[in-house]
HTML snippet that shows the backbone in 3Dmol.js (N, CA, C, O; Angstrom):
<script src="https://3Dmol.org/build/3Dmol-min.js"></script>
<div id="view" style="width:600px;height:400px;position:relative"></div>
<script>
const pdb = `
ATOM      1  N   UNK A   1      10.330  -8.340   6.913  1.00  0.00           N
ATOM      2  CA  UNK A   1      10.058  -8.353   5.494  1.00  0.00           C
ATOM      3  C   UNK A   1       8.941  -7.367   5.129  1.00  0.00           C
ATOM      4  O   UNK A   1       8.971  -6.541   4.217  1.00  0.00           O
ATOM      5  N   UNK A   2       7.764  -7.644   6.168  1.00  0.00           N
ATOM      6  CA  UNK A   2       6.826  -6.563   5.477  1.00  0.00           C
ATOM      7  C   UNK A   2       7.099  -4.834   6.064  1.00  0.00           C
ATOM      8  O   UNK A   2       6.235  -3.958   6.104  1.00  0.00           O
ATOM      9  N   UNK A   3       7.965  -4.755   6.310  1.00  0.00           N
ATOM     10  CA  UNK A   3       8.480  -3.398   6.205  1.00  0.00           C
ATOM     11  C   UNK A   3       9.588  -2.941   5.422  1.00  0.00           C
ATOM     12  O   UNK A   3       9.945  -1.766   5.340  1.00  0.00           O
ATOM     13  N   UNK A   4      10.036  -3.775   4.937  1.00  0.00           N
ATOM     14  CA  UNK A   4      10.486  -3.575   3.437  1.00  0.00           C
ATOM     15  C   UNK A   4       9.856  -3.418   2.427  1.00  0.00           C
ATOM     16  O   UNK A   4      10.248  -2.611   1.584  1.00  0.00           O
ATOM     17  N   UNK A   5       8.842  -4.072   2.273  1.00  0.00           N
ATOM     18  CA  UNK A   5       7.631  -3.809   1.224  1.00  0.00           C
ATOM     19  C   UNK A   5       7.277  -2.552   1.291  1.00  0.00           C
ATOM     20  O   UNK A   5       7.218  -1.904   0.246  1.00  0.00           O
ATOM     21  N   UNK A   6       6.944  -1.902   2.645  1.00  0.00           N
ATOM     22  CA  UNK A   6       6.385  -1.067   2.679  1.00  0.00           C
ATOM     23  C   UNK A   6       7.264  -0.005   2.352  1.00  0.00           C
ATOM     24  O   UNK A   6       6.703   0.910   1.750  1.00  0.00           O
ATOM     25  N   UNK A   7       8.268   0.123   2.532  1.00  0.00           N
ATOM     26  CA  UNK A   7       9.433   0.840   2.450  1.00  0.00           C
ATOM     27  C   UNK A   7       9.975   0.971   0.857  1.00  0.00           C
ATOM     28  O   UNK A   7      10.386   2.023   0.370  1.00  0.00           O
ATOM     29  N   UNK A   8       9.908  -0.014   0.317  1.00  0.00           N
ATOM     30  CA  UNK A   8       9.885  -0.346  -1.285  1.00  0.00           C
ATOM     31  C   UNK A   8       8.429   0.077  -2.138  1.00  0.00           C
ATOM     32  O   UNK A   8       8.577   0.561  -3.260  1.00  0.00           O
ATOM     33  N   UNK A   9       7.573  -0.037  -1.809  1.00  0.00           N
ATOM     34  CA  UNK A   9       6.633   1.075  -2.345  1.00  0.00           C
ATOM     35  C   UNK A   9       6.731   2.213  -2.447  1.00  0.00           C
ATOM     36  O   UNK A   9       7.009   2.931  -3.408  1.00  0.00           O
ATOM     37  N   UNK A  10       6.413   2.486  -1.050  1.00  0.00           N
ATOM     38  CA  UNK A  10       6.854   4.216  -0.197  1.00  0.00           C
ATOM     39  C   UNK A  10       7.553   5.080  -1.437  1.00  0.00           C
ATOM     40  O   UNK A  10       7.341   6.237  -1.798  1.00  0.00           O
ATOM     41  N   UNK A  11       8.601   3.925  -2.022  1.00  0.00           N
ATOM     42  CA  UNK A  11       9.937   4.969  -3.008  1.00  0.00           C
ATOM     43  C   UNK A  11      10.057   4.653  -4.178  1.00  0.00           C
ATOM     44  O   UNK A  11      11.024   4.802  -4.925  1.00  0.00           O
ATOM     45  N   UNK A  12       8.563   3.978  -4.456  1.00  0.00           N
ATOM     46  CA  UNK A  12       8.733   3.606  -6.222  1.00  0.00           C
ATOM     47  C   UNK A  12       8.917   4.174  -6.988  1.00  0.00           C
ATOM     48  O   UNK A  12       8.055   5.050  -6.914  1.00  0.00           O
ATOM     49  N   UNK A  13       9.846   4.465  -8.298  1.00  0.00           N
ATOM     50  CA  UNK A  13      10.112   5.061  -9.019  1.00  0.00           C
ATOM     51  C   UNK A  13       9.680   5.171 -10.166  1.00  0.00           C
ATOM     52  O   UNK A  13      10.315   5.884 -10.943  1.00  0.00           O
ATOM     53  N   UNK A  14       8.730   4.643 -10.522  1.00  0.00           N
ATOM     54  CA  UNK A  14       8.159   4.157 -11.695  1.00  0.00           C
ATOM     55  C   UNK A  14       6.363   3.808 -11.619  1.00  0.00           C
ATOM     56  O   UNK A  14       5.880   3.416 -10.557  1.00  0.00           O
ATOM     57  N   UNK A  15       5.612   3.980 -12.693  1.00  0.00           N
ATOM     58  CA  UNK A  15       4.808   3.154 -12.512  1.00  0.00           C
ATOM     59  C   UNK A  15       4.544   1.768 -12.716  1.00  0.00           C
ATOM     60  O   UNK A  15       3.402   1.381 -12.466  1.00  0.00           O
ATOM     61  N   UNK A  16       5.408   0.930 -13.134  1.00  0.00           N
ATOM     62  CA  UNK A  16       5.712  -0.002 -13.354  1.00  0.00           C
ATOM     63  C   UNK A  16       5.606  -0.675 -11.934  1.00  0.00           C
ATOM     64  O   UNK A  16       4.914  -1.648 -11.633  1.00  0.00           O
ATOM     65  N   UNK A  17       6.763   0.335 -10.824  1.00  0.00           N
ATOM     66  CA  UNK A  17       7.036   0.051  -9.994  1.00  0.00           C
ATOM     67  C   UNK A  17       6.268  -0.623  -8.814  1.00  0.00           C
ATOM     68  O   UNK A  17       6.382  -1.698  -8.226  1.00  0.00           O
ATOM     69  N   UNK A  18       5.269   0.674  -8.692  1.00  0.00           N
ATOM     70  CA  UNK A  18       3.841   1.034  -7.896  1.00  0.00           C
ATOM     71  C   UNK A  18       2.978  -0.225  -8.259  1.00  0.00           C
ATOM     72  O   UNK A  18       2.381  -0.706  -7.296  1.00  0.00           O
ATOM     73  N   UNK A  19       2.791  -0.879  -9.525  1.00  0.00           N
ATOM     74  CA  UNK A  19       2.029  -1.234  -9.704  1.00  0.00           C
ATOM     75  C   UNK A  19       2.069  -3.069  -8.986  1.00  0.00           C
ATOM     76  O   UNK A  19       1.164  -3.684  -8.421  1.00  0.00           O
ATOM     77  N   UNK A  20       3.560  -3.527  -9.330  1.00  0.00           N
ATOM     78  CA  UNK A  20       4.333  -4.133  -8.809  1.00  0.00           C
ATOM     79  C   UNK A  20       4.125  -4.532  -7.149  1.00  0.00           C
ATOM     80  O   UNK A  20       3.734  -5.589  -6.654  1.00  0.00           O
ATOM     81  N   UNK A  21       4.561  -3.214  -6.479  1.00  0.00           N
ATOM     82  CA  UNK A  21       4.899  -3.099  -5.022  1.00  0.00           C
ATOM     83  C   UNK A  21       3.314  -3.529  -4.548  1.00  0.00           C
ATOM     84  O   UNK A  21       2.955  -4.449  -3.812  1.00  0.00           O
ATOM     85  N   UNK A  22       2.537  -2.525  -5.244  1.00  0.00           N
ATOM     86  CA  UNK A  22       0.687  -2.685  -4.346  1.00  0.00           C
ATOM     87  C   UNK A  22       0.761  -3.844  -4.826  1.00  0.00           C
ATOM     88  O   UNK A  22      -0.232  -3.228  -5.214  1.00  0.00           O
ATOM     89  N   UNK A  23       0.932  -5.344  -5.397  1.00  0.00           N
ATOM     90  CA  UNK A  23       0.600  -6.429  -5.712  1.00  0.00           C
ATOM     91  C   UNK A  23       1.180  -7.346  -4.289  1.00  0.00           C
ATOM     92  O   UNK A  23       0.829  -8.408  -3.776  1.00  0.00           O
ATOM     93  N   UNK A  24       2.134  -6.430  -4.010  1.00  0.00           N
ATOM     94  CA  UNK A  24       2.961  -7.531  -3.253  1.00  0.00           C
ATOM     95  C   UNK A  24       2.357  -6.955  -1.614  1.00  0.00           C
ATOM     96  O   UNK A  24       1.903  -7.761  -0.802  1.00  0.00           O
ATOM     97  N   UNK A  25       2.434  -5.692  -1.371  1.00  0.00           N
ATOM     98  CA  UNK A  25       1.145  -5.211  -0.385  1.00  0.00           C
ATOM     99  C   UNK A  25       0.006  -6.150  -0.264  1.00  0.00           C
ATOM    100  O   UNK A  25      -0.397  -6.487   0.849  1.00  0.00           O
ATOM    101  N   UNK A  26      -0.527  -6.584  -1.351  1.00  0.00           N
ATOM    102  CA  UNK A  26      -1.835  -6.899  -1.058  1.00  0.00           C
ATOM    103  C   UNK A  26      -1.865  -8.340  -0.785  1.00  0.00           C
ATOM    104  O   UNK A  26      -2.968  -8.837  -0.556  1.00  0.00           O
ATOM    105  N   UNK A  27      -0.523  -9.303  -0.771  1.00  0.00           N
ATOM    106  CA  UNK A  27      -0.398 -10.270  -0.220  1.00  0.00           C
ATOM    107  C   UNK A  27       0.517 -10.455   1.429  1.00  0.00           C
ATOM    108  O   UNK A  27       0.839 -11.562   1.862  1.00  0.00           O
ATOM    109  N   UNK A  28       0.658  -9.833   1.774  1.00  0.00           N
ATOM    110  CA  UNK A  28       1.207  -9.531   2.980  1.00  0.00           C
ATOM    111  C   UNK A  28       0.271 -10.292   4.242  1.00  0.00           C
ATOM    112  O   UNK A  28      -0.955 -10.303   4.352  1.00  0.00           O
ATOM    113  N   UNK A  29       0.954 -10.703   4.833  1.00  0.00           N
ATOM    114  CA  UNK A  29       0.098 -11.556   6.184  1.00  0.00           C
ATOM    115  C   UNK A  29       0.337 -10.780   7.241  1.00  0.00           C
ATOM    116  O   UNK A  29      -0.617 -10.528   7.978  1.00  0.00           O
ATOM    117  N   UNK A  30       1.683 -10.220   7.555  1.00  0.00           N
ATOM    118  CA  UNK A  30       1.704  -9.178   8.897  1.00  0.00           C
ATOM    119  C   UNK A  30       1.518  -7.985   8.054  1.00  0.00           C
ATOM    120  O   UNK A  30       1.938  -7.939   6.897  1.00  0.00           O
ATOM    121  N   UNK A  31       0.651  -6.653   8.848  1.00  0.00           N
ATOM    122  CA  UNK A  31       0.003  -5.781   8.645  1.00  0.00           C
ATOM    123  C   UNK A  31       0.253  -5.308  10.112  1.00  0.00           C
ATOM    124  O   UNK A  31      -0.105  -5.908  11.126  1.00  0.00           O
ATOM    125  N   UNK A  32       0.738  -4.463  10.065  1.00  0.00           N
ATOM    126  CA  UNK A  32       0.828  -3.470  11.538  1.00  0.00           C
ATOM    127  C   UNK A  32      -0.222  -2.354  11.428  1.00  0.00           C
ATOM    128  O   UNK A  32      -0.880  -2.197  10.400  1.00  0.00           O
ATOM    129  N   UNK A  33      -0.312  -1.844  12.152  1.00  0.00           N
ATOM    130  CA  UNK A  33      -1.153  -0.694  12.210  1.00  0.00           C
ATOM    131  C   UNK A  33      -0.853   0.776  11.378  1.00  0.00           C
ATOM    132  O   UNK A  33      -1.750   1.534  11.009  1.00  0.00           O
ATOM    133  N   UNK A  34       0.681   1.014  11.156  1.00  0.00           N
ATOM    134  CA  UNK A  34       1.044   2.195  10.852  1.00  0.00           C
ATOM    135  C   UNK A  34       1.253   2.141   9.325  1.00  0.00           C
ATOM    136  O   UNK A  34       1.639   3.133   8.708  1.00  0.00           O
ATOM    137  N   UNK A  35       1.009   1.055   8.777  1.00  0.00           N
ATOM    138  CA  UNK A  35       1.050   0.551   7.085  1.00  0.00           C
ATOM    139  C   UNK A  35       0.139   1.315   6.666  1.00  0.00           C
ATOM    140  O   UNK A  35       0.546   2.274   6.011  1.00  0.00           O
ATOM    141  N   UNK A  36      -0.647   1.252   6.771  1.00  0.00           N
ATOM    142  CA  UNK A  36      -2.203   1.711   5.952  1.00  0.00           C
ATOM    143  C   UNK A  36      -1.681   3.296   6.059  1.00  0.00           C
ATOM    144  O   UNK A  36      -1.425   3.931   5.037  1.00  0.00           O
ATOM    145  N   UNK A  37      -1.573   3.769   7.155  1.00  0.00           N
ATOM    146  CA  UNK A  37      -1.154   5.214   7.030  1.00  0.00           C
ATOM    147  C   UNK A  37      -0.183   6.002   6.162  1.00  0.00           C
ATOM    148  O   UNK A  37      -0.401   7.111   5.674  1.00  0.00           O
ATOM    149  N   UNK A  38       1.084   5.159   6.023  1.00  0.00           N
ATOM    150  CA  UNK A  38       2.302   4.744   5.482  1.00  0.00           C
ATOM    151  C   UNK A  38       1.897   5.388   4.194  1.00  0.00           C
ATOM    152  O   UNK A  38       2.284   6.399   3.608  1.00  0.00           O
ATOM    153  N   UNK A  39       0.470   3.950   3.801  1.00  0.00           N
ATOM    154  CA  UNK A  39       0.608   3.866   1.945  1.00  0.00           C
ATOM    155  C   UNK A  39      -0.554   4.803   1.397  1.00  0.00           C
ATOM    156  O   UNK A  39      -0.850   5.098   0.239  1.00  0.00           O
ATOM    157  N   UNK A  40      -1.123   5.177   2.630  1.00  0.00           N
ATOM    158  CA  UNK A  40      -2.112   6.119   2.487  1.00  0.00           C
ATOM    159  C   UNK A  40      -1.068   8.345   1.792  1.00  0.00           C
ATOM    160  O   UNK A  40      -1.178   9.234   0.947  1.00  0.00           O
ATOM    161  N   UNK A  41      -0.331   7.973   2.891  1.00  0.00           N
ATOM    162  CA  UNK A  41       0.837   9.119   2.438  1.00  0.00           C
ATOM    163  C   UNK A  41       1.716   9.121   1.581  1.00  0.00           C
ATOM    164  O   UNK A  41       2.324  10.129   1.218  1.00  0.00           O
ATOM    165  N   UNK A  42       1.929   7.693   1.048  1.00  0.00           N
ATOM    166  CA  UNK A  42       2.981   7.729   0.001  1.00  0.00           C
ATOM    167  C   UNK A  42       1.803   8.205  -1.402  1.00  0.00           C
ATOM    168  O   UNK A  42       1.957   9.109  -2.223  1.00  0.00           O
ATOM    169  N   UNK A  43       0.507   7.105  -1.255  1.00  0.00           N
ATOM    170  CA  UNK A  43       0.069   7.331  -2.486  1.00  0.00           C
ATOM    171  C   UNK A  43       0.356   9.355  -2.919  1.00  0.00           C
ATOM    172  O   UNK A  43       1.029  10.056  -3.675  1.00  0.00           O
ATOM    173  N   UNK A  44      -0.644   9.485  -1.871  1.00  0.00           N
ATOM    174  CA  UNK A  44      -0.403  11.217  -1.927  1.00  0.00           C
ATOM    175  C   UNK A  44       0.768  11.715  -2.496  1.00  0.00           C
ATOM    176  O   UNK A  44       0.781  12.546  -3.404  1.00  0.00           O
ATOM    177  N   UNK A  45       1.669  11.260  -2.019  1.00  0.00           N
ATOM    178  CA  UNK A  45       3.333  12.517  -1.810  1.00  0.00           C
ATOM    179  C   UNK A  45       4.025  11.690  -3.495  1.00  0.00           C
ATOM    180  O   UNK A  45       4.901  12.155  -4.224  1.00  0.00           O
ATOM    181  N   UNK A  46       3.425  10.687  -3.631  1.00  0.00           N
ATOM    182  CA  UNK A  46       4.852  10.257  -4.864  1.00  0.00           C
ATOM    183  C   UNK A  46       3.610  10.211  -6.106  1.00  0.00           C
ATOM    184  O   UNK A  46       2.404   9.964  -6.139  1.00  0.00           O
ATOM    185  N   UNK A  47       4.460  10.523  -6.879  1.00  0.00           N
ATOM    186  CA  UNK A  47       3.507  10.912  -8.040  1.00  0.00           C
ATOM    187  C   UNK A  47       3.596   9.567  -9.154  1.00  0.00           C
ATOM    188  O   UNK A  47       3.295   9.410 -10.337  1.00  0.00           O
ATOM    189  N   UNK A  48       3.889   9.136  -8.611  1.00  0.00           N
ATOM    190  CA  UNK A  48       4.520   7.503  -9.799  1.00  0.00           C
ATOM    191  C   UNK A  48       3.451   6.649  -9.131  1.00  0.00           C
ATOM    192  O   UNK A  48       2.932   5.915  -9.971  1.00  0.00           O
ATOM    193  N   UNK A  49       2.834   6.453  -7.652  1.00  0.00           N
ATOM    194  CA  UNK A  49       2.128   5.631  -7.132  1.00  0.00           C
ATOM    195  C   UNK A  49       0.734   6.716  -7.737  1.00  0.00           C
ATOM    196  O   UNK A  49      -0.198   6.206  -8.358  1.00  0.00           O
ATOM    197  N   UNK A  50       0.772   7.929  -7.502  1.00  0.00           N
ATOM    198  CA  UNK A  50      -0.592   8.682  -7.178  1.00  0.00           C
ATOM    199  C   UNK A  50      -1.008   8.584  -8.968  1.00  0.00           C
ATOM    200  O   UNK A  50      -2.039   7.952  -9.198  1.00  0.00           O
ATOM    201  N   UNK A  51      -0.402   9.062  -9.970  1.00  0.00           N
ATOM    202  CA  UNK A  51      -0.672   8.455 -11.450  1.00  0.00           C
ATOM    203  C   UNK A  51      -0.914   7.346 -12.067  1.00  0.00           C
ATOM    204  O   UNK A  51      -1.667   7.283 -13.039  1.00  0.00           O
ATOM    205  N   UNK A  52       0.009   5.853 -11.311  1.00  0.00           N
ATOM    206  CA  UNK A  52      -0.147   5.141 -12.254  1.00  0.00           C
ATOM    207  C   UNK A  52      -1.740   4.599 -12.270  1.00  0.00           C
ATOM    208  O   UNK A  52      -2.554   4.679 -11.350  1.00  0.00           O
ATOM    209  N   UNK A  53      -1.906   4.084 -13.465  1.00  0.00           N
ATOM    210  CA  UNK A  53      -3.251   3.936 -13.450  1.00  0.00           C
ATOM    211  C   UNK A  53      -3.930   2.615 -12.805  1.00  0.00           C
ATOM    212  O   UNK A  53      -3.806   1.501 -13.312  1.00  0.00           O
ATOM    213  N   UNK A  54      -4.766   2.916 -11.458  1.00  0.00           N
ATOM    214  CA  UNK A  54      -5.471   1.806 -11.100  1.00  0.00           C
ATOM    215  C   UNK A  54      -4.696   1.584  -9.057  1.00  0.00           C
ATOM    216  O   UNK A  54      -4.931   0.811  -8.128  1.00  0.00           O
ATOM    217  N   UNK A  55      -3.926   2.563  -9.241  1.00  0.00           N
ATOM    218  CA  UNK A  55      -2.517   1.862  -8.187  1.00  0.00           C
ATOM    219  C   UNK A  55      -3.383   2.542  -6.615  1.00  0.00           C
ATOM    220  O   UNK A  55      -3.501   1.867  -5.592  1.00  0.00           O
ATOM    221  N   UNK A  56      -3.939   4.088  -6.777  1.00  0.00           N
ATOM    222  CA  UNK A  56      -4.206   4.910  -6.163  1.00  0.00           C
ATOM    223  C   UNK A  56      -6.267   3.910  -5.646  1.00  0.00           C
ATOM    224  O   UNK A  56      -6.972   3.873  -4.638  1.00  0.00           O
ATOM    225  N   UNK A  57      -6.315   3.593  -6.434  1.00  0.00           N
ATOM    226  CA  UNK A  57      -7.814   2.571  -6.197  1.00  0.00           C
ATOM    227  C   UNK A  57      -6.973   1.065  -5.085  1.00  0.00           C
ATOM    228  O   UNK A  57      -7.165   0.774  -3.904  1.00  0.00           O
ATOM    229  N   UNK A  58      -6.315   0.607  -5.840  1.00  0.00           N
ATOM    230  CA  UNK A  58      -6.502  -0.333  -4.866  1.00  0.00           C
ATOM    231  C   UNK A  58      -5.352  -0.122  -3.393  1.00  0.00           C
ATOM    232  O   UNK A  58      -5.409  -0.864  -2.413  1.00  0.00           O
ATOM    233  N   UNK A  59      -4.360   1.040  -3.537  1.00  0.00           N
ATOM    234  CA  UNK A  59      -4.378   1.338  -2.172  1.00  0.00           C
ATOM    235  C   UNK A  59      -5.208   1.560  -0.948  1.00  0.00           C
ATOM    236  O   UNK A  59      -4.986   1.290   0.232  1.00  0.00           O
ATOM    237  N   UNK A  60      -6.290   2.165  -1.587  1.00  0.00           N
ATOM    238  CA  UNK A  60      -8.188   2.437  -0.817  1.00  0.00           C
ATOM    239  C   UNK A  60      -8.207   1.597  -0.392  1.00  0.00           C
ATOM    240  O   UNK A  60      -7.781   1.414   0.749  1.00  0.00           O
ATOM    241  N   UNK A  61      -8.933   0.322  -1.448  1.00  0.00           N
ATOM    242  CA  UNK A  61      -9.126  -0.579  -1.070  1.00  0.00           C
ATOM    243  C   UNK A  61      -8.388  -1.751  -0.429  1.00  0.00           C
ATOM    244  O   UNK A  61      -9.084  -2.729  -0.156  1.00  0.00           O
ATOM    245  N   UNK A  62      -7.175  -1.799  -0.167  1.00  0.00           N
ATOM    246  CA  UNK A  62      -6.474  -2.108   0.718  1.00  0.00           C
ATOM    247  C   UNK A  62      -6.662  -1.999   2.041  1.00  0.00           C
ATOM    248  O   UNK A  62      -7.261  -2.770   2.792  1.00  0.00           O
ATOM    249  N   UNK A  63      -6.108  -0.986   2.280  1.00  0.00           N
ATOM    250  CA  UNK A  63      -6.295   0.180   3.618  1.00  0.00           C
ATOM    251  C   UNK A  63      -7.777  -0.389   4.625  1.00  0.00           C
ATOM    252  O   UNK A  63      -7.987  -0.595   5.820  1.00  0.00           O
ATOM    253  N   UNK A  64      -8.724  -0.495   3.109  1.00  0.00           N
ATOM    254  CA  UNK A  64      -9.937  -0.849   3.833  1.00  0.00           C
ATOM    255  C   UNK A  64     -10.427  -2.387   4.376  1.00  0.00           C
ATOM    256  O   UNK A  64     -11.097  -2.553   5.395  1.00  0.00           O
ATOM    257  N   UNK A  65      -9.986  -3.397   3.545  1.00  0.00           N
ATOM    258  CA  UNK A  65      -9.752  -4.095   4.085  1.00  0.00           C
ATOM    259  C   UNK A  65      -8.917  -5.032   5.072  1.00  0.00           C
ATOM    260  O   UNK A  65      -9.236  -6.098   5.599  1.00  0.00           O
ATOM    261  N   UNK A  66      -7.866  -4.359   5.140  1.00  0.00           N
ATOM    262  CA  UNK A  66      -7.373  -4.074   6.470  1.00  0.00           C
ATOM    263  C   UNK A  66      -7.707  -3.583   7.458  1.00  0.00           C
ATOM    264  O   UNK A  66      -7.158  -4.017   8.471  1.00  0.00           O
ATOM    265  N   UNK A  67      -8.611  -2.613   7.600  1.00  0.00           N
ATOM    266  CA  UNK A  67      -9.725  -2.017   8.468  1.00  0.00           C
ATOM    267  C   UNK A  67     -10.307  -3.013   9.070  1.00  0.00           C
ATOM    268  O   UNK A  67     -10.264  -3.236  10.280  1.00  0.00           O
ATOM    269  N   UNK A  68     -10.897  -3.679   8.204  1.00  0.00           N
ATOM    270  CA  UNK A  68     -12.043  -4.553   8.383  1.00  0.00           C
ATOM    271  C   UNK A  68     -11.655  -5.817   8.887  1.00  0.00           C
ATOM    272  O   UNK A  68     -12.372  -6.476   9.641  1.00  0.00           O
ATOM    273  N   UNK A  69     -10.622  -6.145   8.521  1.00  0.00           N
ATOM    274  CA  UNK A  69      -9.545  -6.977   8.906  1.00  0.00           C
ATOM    275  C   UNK A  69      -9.437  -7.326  10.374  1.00  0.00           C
ATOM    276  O   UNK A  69      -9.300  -8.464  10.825  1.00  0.00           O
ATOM    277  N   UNK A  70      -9.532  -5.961  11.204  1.00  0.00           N
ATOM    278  CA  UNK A  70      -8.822  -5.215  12.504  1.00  0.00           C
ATOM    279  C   UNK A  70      -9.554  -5.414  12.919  1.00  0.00           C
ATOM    280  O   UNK A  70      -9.473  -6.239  13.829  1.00  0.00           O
ATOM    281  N   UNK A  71     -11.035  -4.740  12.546  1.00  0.00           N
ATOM    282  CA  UNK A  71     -12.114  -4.844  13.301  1.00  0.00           C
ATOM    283  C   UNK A  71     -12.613  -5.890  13.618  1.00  0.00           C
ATOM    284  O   UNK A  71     -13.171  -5.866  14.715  1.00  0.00           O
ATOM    285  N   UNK A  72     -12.641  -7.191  12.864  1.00  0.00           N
ATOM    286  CA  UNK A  72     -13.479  -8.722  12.733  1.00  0.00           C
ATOM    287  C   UNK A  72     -11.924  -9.403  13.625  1.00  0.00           C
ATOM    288  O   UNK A  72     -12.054 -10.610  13.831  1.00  0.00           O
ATOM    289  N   UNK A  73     -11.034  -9.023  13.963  1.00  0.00           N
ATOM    290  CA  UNK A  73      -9.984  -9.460  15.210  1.00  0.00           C
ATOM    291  C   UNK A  73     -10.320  -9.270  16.391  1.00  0.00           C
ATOM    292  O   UNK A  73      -9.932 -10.106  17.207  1.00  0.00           O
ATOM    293  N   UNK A  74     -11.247  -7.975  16.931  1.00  0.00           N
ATOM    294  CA  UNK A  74     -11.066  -7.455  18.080  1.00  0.00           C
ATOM    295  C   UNK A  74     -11.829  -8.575  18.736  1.00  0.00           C
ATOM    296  O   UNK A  74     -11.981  -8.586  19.958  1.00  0.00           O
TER     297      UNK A  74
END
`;
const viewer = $3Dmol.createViewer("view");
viewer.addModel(pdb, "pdb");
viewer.setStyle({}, {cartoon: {color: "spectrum"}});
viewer.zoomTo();
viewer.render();
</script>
């Protein structure tokens, strides 16, 4: 499932979309390692995630607490 999410962001079409998808990102319980990278490149490459307003902030902050996440596991 959570690589569908990720996969369903990745190709949002909308900002509607983006705004949507990072909501559902940010409830996710499995988190692999290659996600953060994932949404780190989509924000960049798709212009519907990288515009809409607010979407490109809390991907950051995502990413980062997932970091932190990783780190307070080891």
């Amino acid at each position: 499932m959570s690589e569908v999410l990720i996969r369903l962001f990745e190709t949002s079409n909308t900002y509607a979309e983006a705004k949507a998808r990072i909501g559902y990102l940010s409830t996710m319980e499995v988190w692999e390692p290659s996600f953060s990278k994932r949404i780190k490149a989509a924000t960049e490459q798709n212009d519907q995630i990288k515009d809409s307003f607010g979407v490109a902030e809390r991907v950051a902050n995502l990413i980062k607490r997932r970091a932190a996440e990783s780190e307070s596991s080891k």
